[in-house]
C-alpha positions as a Markdown table, in Angstrom:
| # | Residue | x | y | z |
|---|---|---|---|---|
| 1 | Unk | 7.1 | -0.2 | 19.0 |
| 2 | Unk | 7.2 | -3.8 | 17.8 |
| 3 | Unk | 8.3 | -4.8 | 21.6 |
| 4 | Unk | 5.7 | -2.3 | 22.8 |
| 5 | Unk | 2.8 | -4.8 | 20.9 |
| 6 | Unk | 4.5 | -8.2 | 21.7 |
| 7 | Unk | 4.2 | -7.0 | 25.5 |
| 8 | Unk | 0.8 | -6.0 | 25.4 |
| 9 | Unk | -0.4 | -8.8 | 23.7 |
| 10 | Unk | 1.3 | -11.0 | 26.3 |
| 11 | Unk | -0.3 | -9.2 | 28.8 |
| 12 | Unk | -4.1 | -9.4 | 27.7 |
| 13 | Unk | -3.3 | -13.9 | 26.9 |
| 14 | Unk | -2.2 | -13.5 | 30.7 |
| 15 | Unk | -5.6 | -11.9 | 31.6 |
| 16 | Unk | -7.7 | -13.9 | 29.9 |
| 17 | Unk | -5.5 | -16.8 | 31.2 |
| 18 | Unk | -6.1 | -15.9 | 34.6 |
| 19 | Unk | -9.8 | -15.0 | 33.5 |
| 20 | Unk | -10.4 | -19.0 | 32.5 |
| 21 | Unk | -7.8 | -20.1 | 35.6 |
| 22 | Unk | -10.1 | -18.6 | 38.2 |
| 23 | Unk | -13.5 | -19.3 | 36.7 |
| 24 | Unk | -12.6 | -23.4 | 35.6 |
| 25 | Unk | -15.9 | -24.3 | 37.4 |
| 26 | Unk | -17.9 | -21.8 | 34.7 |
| 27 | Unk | -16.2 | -23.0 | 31.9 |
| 28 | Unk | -16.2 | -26.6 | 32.2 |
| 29 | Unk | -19.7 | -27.1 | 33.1 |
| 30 | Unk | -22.1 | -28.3 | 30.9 |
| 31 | Unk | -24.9 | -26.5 | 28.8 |
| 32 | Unk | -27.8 | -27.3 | 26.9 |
| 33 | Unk | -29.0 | -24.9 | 24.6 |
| 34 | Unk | -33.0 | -24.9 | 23.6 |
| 35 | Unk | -34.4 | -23.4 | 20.4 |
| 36 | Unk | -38.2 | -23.2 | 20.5 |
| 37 | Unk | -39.1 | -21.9 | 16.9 |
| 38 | Unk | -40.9 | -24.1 | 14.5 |
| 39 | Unk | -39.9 | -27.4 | 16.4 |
| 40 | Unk | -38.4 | -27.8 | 20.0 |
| 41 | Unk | -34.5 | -28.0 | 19.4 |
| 42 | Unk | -31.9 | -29.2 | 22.0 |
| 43 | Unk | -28.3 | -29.1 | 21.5 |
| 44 | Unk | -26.0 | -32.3 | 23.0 |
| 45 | Unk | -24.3 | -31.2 | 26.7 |
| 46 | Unk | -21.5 | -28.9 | 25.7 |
| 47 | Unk | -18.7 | -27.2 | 28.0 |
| 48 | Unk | -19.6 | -23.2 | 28.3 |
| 49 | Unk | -16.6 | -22.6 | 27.3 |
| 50 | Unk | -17.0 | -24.3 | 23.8 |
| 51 | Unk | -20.0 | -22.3 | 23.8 |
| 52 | Unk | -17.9 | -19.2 | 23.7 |
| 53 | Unk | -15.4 | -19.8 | 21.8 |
| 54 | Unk | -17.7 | -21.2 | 19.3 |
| 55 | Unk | -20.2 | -18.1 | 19.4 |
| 56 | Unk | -17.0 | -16.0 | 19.5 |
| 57 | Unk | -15.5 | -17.8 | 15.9 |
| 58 | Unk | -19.1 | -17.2 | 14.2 |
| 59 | Unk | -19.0 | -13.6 | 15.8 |
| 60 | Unk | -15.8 | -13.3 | 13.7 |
| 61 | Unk | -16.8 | -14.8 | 10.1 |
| 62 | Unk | -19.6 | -12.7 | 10.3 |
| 63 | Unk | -17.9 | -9.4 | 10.7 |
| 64 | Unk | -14.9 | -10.2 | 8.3 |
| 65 | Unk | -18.1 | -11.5 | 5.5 |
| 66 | Unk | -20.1 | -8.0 | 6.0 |
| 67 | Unk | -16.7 | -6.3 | 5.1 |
| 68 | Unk | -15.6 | -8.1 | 2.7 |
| 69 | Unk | -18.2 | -6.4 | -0.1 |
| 70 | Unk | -16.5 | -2.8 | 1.7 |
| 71 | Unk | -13.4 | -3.9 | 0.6 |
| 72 | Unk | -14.2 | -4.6 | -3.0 |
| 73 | Unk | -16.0 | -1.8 | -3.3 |
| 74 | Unk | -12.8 | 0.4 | -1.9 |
| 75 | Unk | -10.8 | -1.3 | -4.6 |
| 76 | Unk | -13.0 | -0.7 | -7.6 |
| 77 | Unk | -12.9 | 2.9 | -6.9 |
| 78 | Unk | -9.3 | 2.9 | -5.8 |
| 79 | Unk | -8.6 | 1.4 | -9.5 |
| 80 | Unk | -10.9 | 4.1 | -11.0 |
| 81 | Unk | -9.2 | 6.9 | -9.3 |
| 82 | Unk | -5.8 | 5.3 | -10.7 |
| 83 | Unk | -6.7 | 5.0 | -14.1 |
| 84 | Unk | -8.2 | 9.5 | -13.9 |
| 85 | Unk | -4.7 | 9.7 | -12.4 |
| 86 | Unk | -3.2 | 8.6 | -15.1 |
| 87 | Unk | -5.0 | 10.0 | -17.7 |
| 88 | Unk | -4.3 | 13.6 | -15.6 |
| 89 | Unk | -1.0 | 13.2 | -15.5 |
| 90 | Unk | -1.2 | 12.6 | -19.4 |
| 91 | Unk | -2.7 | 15.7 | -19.9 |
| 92 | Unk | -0.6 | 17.8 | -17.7 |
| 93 | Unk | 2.9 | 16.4 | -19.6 |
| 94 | Unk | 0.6 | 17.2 | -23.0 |
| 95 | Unk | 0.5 | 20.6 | -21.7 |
| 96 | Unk | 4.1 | 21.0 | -20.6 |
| 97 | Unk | 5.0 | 19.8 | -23.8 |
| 98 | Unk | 3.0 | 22.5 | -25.4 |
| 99 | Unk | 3.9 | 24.9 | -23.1 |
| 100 | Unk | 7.8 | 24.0 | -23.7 |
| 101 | Unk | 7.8 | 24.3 | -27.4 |
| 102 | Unk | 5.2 | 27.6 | -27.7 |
| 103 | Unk | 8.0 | 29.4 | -25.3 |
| 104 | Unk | 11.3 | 28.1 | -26.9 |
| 105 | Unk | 10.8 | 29.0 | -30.7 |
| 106 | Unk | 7.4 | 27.6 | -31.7 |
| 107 | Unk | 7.6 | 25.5 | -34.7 |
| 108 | Unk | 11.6 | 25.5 | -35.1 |
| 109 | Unk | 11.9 | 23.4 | -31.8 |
| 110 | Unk | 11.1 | 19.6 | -32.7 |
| 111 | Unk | 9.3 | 17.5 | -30.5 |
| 112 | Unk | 12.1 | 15.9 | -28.8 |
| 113 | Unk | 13.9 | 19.3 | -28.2 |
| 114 | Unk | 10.4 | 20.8 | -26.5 |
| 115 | Unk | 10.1 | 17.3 | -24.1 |
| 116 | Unk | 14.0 | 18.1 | -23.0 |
| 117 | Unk | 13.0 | 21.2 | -22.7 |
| 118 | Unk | 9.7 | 20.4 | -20.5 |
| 119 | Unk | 11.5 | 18.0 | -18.7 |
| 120 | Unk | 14.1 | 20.5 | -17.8 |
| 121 | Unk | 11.6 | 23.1 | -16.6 |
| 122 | Unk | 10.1 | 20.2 | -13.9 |
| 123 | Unk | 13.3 | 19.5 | -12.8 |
| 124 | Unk | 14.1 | 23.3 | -11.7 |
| 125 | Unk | 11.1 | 24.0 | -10.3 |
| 126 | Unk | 11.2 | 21.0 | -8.3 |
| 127 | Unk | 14.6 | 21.9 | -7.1 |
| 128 | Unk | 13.5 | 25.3 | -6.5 |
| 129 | Unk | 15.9 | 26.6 | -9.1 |
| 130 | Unk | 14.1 | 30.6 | -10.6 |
| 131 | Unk | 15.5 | 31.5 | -14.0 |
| 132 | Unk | 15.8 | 34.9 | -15.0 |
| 133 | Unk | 13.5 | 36.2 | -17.3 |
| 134 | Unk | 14.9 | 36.4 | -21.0 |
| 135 | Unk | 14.6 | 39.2 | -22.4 |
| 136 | Unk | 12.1 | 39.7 | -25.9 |
């Protein structure tokens, strides 16, 4: 894939090569640009070519500026949705917890027997190990 990219990419700098080979005259002739607004403004002669790349750059700060308050945005909210993560996945090993030590003896168990306990339980079911059930 990486070779894939590096050949394509040489392929479009030889189109646009040949692009700015065949059209020289275009590029290096020279432009004045007139702003009629408030007062008459006329830029210096310029190449077209400067023209465009210069129109091309601002073209480009523009777009990555208007994104840029997208992006922040996406990172505040990805940090939000992090920290309800966490505070789920609190919850949930609260509950295994509980669960562990209401189905292994109640109030016997300590707390540290109940988390081996829990911890056990996630490990089978993520391995897909079934226990039997005991009998009461």
């Amino acid at each position: 894939m990486r070779k894939f990219k590096l050949l394509l990419l040489l392929v479009i700098l030889v189109l646009v090569g040949l692009v700015g080979y065949q059209n020289q005259d275009f590029f290096l002739e020279k432009q004045i640009i007139k702003v009629n607004l408030i007062e008459d403004y006329q830029t210096p002669e310029i190449h077209t070519g400067l023209y465009l790349i210069g129109f091309f750059l601002v073209g480009l700060l523009i777009s990555y500026f208007s994104s840029l308050l997208i992006r922040f945005r996406a990172k505040k909210s990805i940090k939000k949705l992090n920290v309800k993560i966490n505070a789920h996945l609190e919850t949930i090993s609260e509950l295994k917890n509980e669960l562990g030590s209401l189905k292994y003896g109640g109030a016997s168990r300590n707390k540290d027997e109940s988390e081996a306990i829990a911890d056990n339980d996630q490990a089978d079911s993520a391995s897909g190990i079934q226990k039997e059930k005991e009998p009461e």
